[in-house]
Each structure stands twice: as structure tokens, then as C-alpha cells.
FILUM-318369 format. One line per 10 residues: their letters; for each residue x, y, z of N, C-alpha, C. Coordinates in steps of 0.2 Angstrom, whole numbers, plus 5000, padded with zeros to 4 digits. Atoms other than C-alpha are relative to their C-alpha. Last residue first. Layout:
N
A = X Y Z X Y Z X Y Z  ... .
This chain:
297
XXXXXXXXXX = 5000 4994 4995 4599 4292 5333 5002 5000 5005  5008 5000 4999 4604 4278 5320 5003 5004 5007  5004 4995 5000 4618 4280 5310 4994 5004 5004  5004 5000 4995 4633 4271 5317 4995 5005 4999  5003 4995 4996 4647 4271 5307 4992 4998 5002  5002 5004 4993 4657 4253 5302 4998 5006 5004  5005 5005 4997 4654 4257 5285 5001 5000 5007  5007 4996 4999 4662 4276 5284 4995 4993 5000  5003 4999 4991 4677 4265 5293 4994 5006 4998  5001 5003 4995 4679 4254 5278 4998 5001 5008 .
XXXXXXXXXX = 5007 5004 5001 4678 4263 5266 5001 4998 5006  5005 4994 5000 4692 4275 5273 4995 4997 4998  4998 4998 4994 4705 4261 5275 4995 5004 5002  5004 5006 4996 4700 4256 5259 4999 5000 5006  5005 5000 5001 4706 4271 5253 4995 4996 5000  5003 4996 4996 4722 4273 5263 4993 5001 4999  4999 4992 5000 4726 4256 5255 4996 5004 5003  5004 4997 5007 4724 4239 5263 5004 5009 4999  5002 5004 5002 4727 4237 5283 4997 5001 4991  4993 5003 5001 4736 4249 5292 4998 4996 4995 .
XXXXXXXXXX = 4998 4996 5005 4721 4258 5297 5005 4998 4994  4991 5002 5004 4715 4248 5308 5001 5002 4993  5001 5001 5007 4700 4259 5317 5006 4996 4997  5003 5008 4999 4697 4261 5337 5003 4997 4993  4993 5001 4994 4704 4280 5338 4999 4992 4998  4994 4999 5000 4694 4283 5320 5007 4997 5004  4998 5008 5001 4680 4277 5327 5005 5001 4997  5001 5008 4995 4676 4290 5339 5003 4994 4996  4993 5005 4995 4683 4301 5327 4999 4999 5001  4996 5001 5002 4668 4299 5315 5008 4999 5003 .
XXXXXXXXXX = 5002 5008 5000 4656 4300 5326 5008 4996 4997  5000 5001 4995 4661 4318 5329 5001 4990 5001  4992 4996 4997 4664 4324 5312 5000 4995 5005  4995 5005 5005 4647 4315 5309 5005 5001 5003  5002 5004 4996 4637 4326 5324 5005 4993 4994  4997 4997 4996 4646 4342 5316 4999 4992 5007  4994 5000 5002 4640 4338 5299 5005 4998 5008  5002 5009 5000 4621 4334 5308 5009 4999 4995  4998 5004 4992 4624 4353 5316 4999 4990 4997  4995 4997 4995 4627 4360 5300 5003 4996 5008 .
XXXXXXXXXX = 4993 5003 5003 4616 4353 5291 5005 5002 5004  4999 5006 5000 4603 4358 5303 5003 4996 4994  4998 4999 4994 4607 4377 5303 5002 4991 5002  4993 5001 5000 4606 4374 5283 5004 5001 5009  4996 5004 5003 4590 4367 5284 5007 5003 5000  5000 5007 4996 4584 4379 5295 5001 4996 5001  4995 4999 4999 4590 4395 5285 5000 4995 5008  4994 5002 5000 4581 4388 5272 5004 5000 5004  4998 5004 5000 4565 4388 5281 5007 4997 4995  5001 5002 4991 4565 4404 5288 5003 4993 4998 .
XXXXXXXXXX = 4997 4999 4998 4568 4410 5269 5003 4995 5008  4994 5001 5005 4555 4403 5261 5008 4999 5004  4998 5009 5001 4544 4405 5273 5005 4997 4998  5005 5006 5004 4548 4424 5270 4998 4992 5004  4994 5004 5002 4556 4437 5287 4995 4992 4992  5006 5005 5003 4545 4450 5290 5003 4996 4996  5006 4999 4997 4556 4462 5301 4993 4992 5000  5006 5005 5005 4573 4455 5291 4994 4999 5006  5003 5006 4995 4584 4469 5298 4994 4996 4999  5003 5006 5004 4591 4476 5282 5001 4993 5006 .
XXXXXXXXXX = 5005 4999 5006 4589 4494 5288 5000 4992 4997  5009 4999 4993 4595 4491 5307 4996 4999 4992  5004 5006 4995 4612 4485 5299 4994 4999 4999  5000 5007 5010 4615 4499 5285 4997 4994 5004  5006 4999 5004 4611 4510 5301 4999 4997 4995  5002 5002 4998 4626 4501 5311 4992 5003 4999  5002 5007 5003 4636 4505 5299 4995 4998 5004  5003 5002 5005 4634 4522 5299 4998 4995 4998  5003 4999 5001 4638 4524 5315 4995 5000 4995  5004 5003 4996 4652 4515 5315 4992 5002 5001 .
XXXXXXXXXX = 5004 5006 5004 4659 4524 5301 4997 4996 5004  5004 5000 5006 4671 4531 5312 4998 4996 4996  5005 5000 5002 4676 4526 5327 4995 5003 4997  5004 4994 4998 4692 4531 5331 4993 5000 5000  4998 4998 4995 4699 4512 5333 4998 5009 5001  5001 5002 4990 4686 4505 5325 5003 5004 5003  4994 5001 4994 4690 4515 5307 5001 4998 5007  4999 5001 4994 4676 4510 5294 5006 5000 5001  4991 5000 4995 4672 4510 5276 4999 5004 5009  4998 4995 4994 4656 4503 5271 5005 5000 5001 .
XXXXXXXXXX = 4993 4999 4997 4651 4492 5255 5001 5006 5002  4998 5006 4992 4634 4485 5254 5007 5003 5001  5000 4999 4994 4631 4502 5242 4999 4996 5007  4994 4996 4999 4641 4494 5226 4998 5004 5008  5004 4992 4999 4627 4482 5224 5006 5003 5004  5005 4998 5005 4634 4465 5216 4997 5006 5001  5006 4999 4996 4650 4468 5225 4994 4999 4995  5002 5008 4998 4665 4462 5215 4992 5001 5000  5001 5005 5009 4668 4481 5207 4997 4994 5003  5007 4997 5002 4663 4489 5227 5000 4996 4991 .
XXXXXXXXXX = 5006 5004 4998 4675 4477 5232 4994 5004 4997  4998 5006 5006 4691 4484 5220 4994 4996 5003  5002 5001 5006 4685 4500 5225 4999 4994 4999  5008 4999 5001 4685 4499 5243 4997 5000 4992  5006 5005 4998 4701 4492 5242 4993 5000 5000  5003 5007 5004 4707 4505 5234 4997 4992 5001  5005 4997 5009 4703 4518 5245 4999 4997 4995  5007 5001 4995 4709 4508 5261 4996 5002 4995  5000 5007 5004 4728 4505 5251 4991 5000 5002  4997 5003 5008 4736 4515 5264 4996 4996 4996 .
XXXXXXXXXX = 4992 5003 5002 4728 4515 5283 5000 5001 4989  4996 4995 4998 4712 4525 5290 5007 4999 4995  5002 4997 5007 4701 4514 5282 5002 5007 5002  4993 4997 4998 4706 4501 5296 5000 5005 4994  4996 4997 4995 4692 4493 5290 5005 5002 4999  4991 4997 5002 4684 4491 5273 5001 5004 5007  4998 4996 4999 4665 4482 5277 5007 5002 4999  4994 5001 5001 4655 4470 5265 5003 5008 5005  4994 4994 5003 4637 4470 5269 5006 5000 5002  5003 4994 5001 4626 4457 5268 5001 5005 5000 .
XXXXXXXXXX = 5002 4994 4994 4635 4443 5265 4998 5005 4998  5007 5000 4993 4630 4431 5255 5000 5004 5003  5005 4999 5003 4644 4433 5238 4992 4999 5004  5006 4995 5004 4654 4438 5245 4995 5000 4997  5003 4996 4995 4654 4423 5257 5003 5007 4995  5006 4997 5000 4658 4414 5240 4996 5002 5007  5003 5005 4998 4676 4414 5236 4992 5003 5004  5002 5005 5003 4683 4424 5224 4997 4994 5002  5008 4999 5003 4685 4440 5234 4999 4993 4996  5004 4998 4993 4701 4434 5243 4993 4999 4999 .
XXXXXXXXXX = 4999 5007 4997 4710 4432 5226 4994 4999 5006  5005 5001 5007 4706 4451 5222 4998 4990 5002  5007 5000 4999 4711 4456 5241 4996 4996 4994  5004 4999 5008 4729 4447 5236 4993 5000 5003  4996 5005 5007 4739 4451 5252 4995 4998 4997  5003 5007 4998 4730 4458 5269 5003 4997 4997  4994 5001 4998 4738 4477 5266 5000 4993 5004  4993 5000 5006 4722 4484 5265 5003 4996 5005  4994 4994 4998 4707 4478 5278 5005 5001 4995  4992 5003 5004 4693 4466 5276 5001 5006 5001 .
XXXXXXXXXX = 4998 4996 5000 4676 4463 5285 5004 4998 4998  4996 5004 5001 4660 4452 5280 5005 5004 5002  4996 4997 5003 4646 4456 5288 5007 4998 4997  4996 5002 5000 4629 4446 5291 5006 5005 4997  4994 4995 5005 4614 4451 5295 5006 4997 5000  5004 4996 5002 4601 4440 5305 5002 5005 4991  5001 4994 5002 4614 4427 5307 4994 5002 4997  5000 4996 4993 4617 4410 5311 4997 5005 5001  5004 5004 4999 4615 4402 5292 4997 5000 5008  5004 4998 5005 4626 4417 5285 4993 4997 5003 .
XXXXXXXXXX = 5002 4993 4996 4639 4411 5298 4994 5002 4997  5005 5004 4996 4640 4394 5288 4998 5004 5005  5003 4999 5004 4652 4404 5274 4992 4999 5004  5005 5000 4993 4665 4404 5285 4994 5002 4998  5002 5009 5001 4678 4395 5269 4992 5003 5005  5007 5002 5005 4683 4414 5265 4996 4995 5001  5000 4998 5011 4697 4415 5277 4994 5002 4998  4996 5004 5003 4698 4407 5297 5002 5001 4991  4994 4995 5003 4694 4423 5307 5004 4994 4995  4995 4999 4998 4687 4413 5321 5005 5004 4995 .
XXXXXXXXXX = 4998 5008 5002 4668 4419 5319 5008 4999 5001  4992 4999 5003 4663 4434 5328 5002 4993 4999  4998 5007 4998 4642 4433 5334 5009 5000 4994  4994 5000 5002 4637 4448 5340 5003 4994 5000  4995 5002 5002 4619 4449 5346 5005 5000 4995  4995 5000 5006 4608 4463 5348 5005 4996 5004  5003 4997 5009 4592 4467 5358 5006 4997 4993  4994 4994 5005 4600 4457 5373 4998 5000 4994  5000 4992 4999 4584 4453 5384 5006 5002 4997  4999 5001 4995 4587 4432 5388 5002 5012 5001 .
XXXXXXXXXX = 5003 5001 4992 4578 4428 5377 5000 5002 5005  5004 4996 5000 4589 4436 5365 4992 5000 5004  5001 4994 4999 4602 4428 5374 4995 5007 4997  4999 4998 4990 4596 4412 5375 5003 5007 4999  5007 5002 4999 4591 4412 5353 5001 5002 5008  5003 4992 5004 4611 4418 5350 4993 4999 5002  4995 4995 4997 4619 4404 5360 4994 5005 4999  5005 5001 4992 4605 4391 5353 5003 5005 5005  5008 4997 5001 4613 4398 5335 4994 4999 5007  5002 4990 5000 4629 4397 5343 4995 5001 4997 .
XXXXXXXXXX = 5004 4996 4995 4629 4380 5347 5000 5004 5000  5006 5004 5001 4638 4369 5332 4994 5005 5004  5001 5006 4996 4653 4382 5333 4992 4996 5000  5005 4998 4995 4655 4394 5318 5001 4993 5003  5000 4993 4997 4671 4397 5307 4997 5000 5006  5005 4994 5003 4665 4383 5295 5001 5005 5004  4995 4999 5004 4678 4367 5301 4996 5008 4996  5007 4999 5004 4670 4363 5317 5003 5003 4995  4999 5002 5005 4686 4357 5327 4994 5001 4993  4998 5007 5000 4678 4361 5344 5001 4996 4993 .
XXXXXXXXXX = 5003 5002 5007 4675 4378 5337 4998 4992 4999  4998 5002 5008 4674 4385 5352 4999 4999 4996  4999 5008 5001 4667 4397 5364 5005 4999 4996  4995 5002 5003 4671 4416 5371 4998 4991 4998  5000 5006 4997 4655 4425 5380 5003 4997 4993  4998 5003 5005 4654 4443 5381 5000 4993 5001  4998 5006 5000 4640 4450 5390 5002 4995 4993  4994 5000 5007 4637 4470 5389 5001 4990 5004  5005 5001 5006 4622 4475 5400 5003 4998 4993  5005 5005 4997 4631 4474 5419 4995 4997 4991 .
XXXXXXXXXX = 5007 4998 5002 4645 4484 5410 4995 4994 5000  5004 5000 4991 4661 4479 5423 4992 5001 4995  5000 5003 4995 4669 4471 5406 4997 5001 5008  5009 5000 4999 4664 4483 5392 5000 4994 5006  5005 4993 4998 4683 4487 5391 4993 5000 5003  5000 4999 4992 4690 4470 5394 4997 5008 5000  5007 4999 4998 4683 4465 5375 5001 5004 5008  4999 4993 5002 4701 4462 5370 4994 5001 4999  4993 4993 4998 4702 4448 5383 5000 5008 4996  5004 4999 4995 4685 4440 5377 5006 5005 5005 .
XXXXXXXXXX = 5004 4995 4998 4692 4439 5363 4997 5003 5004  4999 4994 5002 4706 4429 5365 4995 5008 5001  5003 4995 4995 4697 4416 5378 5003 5009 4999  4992 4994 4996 4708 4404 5370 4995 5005 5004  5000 4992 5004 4691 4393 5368 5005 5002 5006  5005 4995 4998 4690 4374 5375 5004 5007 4997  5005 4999 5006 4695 4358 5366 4997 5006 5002  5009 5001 5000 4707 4354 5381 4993 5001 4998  4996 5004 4996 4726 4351 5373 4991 4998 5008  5000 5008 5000 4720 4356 5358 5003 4996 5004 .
XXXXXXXXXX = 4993 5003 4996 4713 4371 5362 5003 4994 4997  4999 5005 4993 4700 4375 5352 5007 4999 5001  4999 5008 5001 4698 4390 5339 5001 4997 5006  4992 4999 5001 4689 4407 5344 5003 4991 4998  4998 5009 5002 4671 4408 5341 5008 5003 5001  4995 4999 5003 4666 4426 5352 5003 4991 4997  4996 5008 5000 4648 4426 5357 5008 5000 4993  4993 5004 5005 4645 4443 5360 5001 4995 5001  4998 5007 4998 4627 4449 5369 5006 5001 4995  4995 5004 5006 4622 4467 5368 5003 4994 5003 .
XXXXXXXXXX = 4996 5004 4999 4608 4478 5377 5004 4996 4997  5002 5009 5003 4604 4493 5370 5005 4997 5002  5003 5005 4995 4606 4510 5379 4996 4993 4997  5008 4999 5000 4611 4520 5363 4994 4998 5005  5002 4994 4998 4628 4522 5371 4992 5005 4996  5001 4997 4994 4628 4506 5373 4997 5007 5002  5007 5004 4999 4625 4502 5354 4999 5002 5008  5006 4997 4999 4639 4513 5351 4994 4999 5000  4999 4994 4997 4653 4504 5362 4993 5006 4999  5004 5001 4994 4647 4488 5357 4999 5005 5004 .
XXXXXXXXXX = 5008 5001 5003 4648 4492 5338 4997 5001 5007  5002 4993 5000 4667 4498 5346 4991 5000 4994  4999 4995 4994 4671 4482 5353 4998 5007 4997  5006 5003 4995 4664 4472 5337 5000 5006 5007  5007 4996 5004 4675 4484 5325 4996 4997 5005  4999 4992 5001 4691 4479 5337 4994 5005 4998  4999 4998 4991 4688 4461 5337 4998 5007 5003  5005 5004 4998 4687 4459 5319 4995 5002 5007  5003 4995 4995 4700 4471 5315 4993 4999 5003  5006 4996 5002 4704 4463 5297 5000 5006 5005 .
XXXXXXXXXX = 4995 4996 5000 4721 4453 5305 4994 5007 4996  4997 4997 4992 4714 4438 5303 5003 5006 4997  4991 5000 4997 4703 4436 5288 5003 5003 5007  4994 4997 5005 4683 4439 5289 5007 4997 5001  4994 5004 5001 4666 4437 5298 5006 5004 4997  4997 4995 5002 4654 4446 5308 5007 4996 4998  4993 5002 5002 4638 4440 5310 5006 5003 4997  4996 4997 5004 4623 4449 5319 5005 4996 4998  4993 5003 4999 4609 4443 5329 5004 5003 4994  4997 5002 5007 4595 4453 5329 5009 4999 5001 .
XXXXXXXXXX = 4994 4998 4999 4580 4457 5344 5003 4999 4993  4999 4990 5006 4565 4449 5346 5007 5001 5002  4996 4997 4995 4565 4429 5349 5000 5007 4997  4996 4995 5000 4555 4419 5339 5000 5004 5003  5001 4992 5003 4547 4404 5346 5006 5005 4998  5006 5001 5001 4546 4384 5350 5000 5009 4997  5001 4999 5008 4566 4385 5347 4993 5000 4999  4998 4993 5003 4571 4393 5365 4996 4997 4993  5005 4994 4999 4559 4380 5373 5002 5006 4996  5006 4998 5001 4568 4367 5365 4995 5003 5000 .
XXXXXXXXXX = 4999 4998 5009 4586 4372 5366 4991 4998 4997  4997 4993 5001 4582 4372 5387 4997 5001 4991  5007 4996 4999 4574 4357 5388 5001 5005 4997  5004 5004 5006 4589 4348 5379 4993 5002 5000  4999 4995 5006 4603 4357 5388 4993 4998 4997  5004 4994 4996 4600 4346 5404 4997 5004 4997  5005 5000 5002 4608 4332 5392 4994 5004 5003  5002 5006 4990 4624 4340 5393 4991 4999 4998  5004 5005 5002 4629 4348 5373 4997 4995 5005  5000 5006 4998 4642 4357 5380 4998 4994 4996 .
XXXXXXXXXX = 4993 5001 5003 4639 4374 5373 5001 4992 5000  4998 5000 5010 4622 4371 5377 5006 4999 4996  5004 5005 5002 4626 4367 5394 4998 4999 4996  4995 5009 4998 4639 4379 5397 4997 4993 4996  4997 5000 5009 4625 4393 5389 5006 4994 5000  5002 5003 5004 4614 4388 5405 5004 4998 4992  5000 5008 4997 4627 4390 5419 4997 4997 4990  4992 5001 5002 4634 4408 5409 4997 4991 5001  4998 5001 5006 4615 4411 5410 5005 4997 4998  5003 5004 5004 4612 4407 5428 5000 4998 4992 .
XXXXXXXXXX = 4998 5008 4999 4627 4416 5433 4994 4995 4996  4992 5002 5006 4623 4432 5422 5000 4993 5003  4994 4996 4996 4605 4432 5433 5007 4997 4996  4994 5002 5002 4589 4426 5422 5006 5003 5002  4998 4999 4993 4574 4436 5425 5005 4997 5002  4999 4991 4999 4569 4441 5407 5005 5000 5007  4996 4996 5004 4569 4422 5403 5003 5007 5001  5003 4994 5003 4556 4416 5415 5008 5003 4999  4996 4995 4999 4559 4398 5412 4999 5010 5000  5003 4995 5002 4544 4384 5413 5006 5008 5002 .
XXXXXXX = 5005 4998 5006 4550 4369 5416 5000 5003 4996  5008 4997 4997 4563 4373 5427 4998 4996 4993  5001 4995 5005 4583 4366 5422 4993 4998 5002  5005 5005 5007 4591 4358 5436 4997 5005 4997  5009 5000 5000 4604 4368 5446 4996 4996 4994  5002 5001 4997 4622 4361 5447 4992 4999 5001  5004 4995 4998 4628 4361 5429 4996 4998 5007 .
């Protein structure tokens, strides 16, 4: 990033380039980033981040673009941070959704922004809670944060998130199976997309049985846009206003798990490359390269 980072940032006045420069930086991890991620965390930011996880093929994409649609046409402004997987040939974001996001693309108050996972195995990138903090800093009332659509396992979204949604669609293959892992059991409301299609009335069912409160569950058709409306009142009402201690600091502790897993991970391939693996069995192999890690800061 060419410009140095201020002191004292006036957040409100922030030009798209300057953001896109800053949110690099975080992405990144550049040690420029380091003022920045601490002035975002000395306060709370107004506004509410949103999570919106599920299986591929839900309609992920498609429900966010038309949440975007009618948050605009309440004049609110809207951040999306799209998780997509890493490349593996540059560890950078396909920059899917940001392609099926091209409708809200001239809208000066719509900012999508594509990262990735760099191998982060929870759905979420290490930086998207400092993502979501700078743009509601940065005057977007409502983030949108779309995980990559990896299963059940994105359960670390929850720990991002103001609210959290889970979506599902018929004609996915065994919903019952699907439900047995435990982002139902956290998020905070379960949606039935494409609830225009076959099979959409009982799915609804078969979650409303799981669900411990049968009204977290909303059916939705992005592509007409229905039910959007209404989800986006289920939202606003379990906007956590007065959030406990309790709370705050759980969802501290698990942001900071998260990122000291994601700083392991890291460490761990470094030594990997360097590591003789050949030597002993594969489980000696593994002793021996979680001793030769390097804990200290």
C-alpha cells in the first residue's frame, strides 16, 4: 500500500480507493494494517454485520444480491465481503461473487469485496471480522458477510456475525443428514430458498421439526423476491442493541481462536516445506515437526 496509515483516521471520509487500499492491508496482514486493526477495535461500530452461510447450490449469492437490492431501496448503505476459496496457484479470491453481484456495481453505496480463505478450513477468512469493523466505520449500516459454501463445518461464521443465517434449498440431497451438524444449532435463522421449486414445503417442515423455535424458519425466492422483506425484519428484530458481557466476550474468545488456529496452520506449513518426513513413521513424522514450532510472538 502506497499511502501511510494517519494516526488519527476520519473514517466517514474515506474514498472507495482508500478503503479497497486499507481492506488489502488487512486482508494481507502488511504491518501498516496494525494501526489500522487497532483503532477499529478500541470501539463499537454502529450498524450489523450479517452472516450468511450454507451448502453450494442454496442460492447464497442470489439471496445476498437481492437483501442488497432491498436494503438500497431503503437507502442503507451495504458492504459485502464475499469468502470465496483460494486459488491455488495465487491464494487469492476467484472473485465469483463479485461477478454475480455485477448489478449493484455502478451503486456508489454498494461495496462488494471478494477475499479468501487462504486455506482457513471454517468457511471464514482470518480478516473478515476487521473487514466488517472498517466498513461499518467506514458508514455501511449493514454488512454481508457470505462464507464459501463449504457444508455444515462453517460454524466460525457465528463468531463474525451480528446475526447469522443459515440457507438451504430442496433438491440438495439428504436435508435430514445435513441438519445434524451444529450450525443449526447457532444460527439464528434458518432460511428455505428457492421456495418457489418442488420439495420447498417440505423442507420447511423437516427444519421447522429440527429447529428448536419453529419461527427462525423463513422461506424465500431471491430471484422474485419474495420473503426478503420479511427476512430482513426477522434480521432487524434480533439485532443484539444491548449485547451481555457475557456475550461480547465469548464472541472474543472465539474470534481469537480462530485467528491463533489460522496463525498455527500457517506456521505449520512453513515447516512442513523444510521437515524430513521420510524418516520413522508418519506419526513420528508429526511429533516431531509439532516440536520443532516456534511459539513465541
Amino acid at each position: 500500500m502506497s499511502d501511510p496509515v494517519p494516526s488519527s483516521i476520519e473514517w466517514g471520509t474515506l474514498t472507495t480507493r482508500r478503503l479497497g487500499q486499507l481492506m488489502t492491508a488487512i486482508e494481507e496482514q502488511r504491518p501498516e494494517a496494525a494501526d489500522v486493526v487497532a483503532a477499529l477495535q478500541r470501539q463499537t461500530w454502529p450498524g450489523l454485520t450479517v452472516g450468511v452461510t450454507g451448502p453450494p447450490g442454496s442460492g447464497k449469492s442470489t439471496l445476498i444480491s437481492a437483501l442488497v437490492r432491498e436494503l438500497r431501496r431503503r437507502r442503507e448503505r451495504v458492504g459485502v465481503v464475499a469468502v470465496d476459496p483460494s486459488s491455488d496457484r495465487t491464494g487469492g479470491a476467484f472473485l465469483g461473487d463479485r461477478l454475480r453481484m455485477m448489478e449493484h456495481a455502478t451503486d456508489a453505496d454498494v461495496l462488494v469485496r471478494s477475499i479468501a480463505t487462504r486455506g482457513h478450513g471454517g468457511g471464514v477468512a482470518p480478516a473478515v471480522s476487521d473487514l466488517a469493523r472498517l466498513l461499518r466505520a467506514a458508514g455501511y449500516a449493514w454488512v454481508l458477510i457470505e462464507t464459501v459454501g463449504a457444508g455444515q463445518v462453517e460454524t466460525d461464521v457465528v463468531a463474525r456475525a451480528d446475526v447469522t443465517l443459515l440457507v438451504q434449498a430442496p433438491g440438495l440431497g439428504d436435508e435430514i443428514q445435513a441438519l445434524k451438524k451444529g450450525i443449526l444449532e447457532v444460527a439464528d435463522l434458518v432460511v428455505v430458498n428457492k421456495s418457489d421449486q418442488p420439495g420447498a414445503v417440505e423442507l420447511r417442515r423437516q427444519l421447522e421439526t429440527w429447529a428448536a423455535s419453529p419461527e427462525r424458519v423463513l422461506a424465500t425466492c431471491a430471484t422474485s423476491g419474495e420473503g426478503i422483506a420479511e427476512l430482513l425484519q426477522a434480521i432487524d428484530a434480533r439485532r443484539p442493541e444491548r449485547a451481555s458481557e457475557t456475550s461480547r466476550l465469548r464472541a472474543r474468545r472465539e474470534e481469537v481462536r480462530g485467528l491463533a488456529l489460522a496463525i498455527l496452520r500457517d506456521r505449520l506449513d512453513a515447516s512442513l516445506r523444510d521437515a524430513d518426513v521420510t524418516r520413522g513413521t508418519t506419526w513420528e513424522a508429526a511429533e516431531r515437526l509439532v516440536a520443532s514450532l516456534r511459539f513465541e510472538p
